[in-house]
DRENBA-207483 format. One line per field, with one value per residue (C-alpha): residue number from 1; residue in three letters; z negated, x, y. Coordinates in steps of 0.1 Angstrom, whole numbers, always signed. Layout:
num (NUM ...)
residu (ALA ...)
up (Z ...)
east (X ...)
north (Y ...)
% end
This chain:
num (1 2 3 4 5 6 7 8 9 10 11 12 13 14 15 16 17 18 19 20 21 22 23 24 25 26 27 28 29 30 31 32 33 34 35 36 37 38 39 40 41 42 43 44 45 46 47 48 49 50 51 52 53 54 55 56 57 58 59 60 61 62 63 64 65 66 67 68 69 70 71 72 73 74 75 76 77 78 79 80 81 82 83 84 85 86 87 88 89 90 91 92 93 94 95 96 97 98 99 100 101 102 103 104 105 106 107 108 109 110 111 112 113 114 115 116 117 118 119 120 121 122 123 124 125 126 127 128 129 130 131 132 133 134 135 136 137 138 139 140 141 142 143 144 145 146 147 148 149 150 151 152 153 154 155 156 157 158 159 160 161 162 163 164 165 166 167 168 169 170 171 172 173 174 175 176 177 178 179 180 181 182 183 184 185 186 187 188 189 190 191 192 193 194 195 196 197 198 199 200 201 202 203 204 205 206 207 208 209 210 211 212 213 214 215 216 217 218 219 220 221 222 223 224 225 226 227 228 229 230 231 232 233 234 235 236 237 238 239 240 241 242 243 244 245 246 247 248 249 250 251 252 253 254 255 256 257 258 259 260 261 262 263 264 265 266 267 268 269 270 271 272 273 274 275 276 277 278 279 280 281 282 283 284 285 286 287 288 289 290 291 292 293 294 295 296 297 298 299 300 301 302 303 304 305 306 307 308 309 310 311)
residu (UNK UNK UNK UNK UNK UNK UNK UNK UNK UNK UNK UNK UNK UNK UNK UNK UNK UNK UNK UNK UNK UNK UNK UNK UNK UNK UNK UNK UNK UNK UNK UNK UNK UNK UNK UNK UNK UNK UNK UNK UNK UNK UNK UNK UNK UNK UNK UNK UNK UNK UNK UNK UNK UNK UNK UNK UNK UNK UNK UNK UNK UNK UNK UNK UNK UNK UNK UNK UNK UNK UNK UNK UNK UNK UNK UNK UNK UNK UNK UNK UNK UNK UNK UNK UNK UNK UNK UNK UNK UNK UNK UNK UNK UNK UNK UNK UNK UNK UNK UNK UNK UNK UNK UNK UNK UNK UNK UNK UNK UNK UNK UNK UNK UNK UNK UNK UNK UNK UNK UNK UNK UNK UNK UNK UNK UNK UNK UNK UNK UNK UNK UNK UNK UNK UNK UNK UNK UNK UNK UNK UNK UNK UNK UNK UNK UNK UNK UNK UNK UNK UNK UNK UNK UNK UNK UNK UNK UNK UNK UNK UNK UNK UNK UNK UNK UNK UNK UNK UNK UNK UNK UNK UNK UNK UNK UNK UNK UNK UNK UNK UNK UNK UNK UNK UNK UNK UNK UNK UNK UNK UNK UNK UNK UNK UNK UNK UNK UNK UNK UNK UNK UNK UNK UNK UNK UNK UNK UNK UNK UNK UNK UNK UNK UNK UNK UNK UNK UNK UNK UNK UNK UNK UNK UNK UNK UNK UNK UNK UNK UNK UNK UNK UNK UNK UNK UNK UNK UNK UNK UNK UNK UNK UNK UNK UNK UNK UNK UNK UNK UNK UNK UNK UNK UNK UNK UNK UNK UNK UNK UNK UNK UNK UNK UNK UNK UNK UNK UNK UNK UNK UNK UNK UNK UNK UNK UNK UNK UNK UNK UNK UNK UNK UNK UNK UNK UNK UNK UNK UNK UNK UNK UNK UNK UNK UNK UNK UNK UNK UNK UNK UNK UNK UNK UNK UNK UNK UNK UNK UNK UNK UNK)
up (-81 -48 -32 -60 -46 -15 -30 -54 -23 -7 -33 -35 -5 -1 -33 -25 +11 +2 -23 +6 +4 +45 +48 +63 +33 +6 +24 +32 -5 -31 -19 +2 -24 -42 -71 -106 -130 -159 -186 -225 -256 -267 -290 -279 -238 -241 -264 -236 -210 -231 -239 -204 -190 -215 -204 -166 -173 -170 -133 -127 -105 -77 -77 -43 -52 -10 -22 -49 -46 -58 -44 -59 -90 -88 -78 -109 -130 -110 -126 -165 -185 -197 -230 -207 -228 -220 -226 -249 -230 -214 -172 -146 -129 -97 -99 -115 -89 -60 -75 -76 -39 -29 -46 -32 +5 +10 +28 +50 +18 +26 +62 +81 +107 +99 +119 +124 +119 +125 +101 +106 +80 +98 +92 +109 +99 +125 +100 +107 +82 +94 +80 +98 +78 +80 +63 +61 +81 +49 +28 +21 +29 -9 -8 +27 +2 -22 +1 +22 -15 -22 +12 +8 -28 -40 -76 -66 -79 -59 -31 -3 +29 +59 +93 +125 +154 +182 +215 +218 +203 +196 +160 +169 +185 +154 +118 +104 +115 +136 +125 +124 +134 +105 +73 +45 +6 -22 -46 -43 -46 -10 +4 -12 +21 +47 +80 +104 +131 +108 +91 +58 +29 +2 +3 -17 +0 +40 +45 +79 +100 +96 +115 +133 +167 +167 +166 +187 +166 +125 +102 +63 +47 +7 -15 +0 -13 -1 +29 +39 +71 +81 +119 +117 +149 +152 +169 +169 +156 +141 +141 +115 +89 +58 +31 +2 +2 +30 +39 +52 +81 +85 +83 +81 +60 +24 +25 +5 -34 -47 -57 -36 -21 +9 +40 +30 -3 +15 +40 +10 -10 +17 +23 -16 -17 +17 +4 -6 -27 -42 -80 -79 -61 -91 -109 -78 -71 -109 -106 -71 -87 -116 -90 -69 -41 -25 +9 +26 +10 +32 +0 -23 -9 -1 -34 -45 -14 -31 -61 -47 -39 -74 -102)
east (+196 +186 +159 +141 +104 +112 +128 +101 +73 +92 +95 +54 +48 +70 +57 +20 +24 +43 +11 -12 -26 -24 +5 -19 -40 -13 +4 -28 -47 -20 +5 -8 +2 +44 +44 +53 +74 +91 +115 +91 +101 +68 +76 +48 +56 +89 +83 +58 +87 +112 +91 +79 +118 +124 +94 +110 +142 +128 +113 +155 +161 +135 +162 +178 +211 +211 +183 +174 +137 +131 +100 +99 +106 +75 +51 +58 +56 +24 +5 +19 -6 -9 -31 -50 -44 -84 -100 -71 -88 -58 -52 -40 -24 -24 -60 -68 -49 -63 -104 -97 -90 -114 -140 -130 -116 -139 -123 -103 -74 -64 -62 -32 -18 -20 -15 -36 -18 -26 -7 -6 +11 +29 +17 +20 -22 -53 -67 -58 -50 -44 -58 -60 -52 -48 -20 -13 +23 +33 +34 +67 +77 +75 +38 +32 +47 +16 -5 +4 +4 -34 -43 -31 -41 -3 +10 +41 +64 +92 +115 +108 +121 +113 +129 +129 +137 +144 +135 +103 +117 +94 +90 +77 +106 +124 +120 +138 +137 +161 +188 +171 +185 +170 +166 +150 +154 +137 +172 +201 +222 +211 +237 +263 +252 +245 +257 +282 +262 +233 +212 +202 +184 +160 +123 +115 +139 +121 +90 +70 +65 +102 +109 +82 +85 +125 +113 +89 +89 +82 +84 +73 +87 +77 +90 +123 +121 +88 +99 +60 +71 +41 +40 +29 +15 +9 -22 -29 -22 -48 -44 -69 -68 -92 -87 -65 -67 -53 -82 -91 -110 -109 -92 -98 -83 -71 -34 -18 -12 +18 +43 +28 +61 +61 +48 +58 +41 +9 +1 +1 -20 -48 -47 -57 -78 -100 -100 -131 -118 -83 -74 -57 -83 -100 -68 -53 -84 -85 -50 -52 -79 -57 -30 -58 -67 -98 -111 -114 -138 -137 -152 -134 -95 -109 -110 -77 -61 -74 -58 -23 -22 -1 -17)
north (+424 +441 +434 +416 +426 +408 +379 +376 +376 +349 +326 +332 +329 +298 +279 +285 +275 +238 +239 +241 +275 +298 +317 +345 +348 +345 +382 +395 +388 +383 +402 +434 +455 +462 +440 +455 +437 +448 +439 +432 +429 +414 +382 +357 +368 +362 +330 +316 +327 +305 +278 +271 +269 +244 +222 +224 +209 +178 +183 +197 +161 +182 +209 +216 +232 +246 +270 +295 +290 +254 +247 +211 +221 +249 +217 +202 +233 +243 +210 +211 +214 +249 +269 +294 +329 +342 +312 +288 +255 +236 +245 +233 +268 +255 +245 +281 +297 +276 +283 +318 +318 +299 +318 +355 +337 +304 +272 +291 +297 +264 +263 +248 +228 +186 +158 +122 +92 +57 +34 -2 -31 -51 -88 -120 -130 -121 -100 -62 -38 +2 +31 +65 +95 +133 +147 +182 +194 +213 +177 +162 +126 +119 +133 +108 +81 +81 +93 +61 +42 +51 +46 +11 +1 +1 +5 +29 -1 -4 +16 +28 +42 +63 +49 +79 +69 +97 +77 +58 +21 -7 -16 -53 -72 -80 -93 -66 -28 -16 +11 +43 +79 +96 +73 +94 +69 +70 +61 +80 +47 +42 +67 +47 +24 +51 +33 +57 +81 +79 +109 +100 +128 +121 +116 +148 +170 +170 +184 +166 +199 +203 +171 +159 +168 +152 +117 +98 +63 +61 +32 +32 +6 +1 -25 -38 -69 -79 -57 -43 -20 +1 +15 +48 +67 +104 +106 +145 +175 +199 +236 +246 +218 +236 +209 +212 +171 +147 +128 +92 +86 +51 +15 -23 -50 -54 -46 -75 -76 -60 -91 -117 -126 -108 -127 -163 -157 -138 -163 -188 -163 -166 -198 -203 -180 -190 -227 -242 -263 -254 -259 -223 -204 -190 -180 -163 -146 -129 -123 -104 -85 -75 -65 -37 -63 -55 -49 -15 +6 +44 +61 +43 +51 +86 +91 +75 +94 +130 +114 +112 +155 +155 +169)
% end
């Protein structure tokens, strides 16, 4: 194959970057020098080499067949558990890849352009419920989707979709969202309903940078039966960005329990459950509990947020 050096410092390049790691220090540290690779003959490389591809078949559903380097498929690979060969205790590679930058670079491996967001749930109560994130430009819309589903206390049960909207279009004036430009699904069944004039690609396969600055008006909506459409704002964009983690700043409210019945089964929910003196409010209580609802707690979804970077 000609050229294999530079194809091979692309697809670095490109894997580390979609895991987070500045384009600047992955040329300038990893890959200053030629690389040297070699055919071996050696039984247990080529047995490790072997054994590995078989392990990745199952993450194949990430390929894109529109490129050679399959950067969805390298995520998942990236977090298999793997027998390190100095020490045989069980790695992470990406973790051992990003300590060992961190150690010889400091914060500034990971530093790259995010953006703020304000995301509201759309509910007919007083009570608000928004969190304000940061989100890093190289994430994909399937890593907004549990970022957005720790932020919010959900259990990542049901569907979801992505609505872009290219003009500035207000998200409040119906029941139901209007037809979007740009629909991005979770299901590949859903193309089997694309409506004509309208974009429509998979969750996994659109990275936020990509797309971004096409559309003035975004819409999350997660369980499409209970139909819970999240406004989300872009508030900023940040240049220098130096966690490997999206982080929360803040929020208010308790976003509803998963299965409550969407907003005719919510409002009931909290009328139980703000009762003095209801036969049901103890059992719906325990079970809300059982299904993650709680109020906002900074610390507390911080930490579930740093949970949904995949590992």
């Amino acid at each position: 194959m000609k050229h294999v050096e530079q194809f091979l410092k692309q697809a670095i390049v490109d894997t580390l970057i979609a895991d987070g790691f500045n384009e600047q220090v992955v040329r300038d540290e990893l890959l200053a020098d030629e690389i040297s690779f070699t055919s071996t003959m050696d039984r247990k490389t080529v047995g490790s080499l072997n054994q590995t591809i078989q392990e990745i078949e199952i993450f194949m559903d990430k390929a894109n067949d529109n490129s050679v380097i399959q950067l969805g498929v390298s995520n998942k690979a990236n977090r298999m558990l793997k027998k390190s060969p100095q020490t045989r205790d069980y790695i992470w590679p990406i973790e051992e890849m990003q300590s060992l930058l961190e150690d010889k670079i400091g914060p500034g491996a990971f530093q790259q352009a995010a953006i703020q967001i304000k995301v509201s749930l759309r509910l007919e109560t007083e009570q608000p419920v928004w969190r304000r994130l940061i989100v890093p430009l190289n994430c994909t819309f399937f890593d907004l989707h549990h970022i957005l589903q720790k932020a919010f206390n959900w259990e990542d049960s049901h569907l979801h979709e992505f609505h872009l909207y290219q003009q500035e279009t207000s998200l409040l004036d119906n029941y139901y969202l209007p037809k979007a430009d740009y629909l991005l699904v979770s299901n590949e069944e859903a193309f089997d309903y694309q409506q004509d004039g309208q974009r429509m690609e998979c969750v996994d396969q659109v990275v936020l940078g990509e797309v971004l600055g096409q559309f003035k008006s975004i819409a999350y909506n997660y369980d499409l039966g209970d139909d819970w459409q999240h406004i989300i704002e872009v508030e900023k964009r940040i240049e220098a960005f130096d966690s490997r983690y999206p982080v929360c700043l803040d929020g208010e409210g308790a976003a509803p329990p998963e299965d409550v019945g969407g907003m005719p089964g919510y409002s009931e929910f909290l009328e139980i459950i703000t009762s003095d003196d209801h036969p049901d409010k103890v059992r719906m209580l325990s079970w809300a509990e059982s299904a993650g609802y709680r109020p906002f707690e900074q610390l507390h979804q911080a930490g579930r947020i740093r949970q949904a970077n995949p590992l």
